[in-house]
N, C-alpha and C positions, 0 to 999 in steps of 0.2 A: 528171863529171856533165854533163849537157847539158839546157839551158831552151830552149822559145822566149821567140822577142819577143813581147810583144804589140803593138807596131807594126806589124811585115813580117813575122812568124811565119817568122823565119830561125832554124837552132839555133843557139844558143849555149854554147858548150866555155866550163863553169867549173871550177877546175883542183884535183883532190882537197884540196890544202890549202888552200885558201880560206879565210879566216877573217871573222867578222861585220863586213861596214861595208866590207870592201871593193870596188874598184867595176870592173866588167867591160863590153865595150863590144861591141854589137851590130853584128856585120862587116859586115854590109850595109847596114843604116841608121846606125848610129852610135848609138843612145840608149843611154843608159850606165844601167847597173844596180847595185845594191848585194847584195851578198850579205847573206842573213840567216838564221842558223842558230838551229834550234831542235829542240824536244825529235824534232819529225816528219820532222828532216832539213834540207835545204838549200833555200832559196827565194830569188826574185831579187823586188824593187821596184826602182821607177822612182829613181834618184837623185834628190835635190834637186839642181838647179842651181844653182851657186853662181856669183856674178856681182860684177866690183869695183864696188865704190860712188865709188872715187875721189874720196871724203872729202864725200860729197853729204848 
């Protein structure tokens, strides 16, 4: 299956077994997306970014 970004509107190849939550990354920008699968099929969100706190 193939998305765009909504950033760069570059496609993006996500890969028949893909399963929910995991996370695929826009070749030319880089924003990383989450797969999300539901009854209408396959759809991408924007990942959370997740970021150390290094104990703050």
């Amino acid at each position: 299956m193939e998305a765009k970004c909504s950033e760069c509107d570059a496609q993006i190849n996500v890969p028949d077994d893909a399963v929910s939550g995991e996370i695929v990354t826009c070749p030319d920008c880089g924003l990383n997306y989450e797969v999300v699968k539901g009854e209408d099929g396959v759809s991408l969100k924007p990942a959370e970014s997740m970021s150390e706190d290094w104990g703050e």
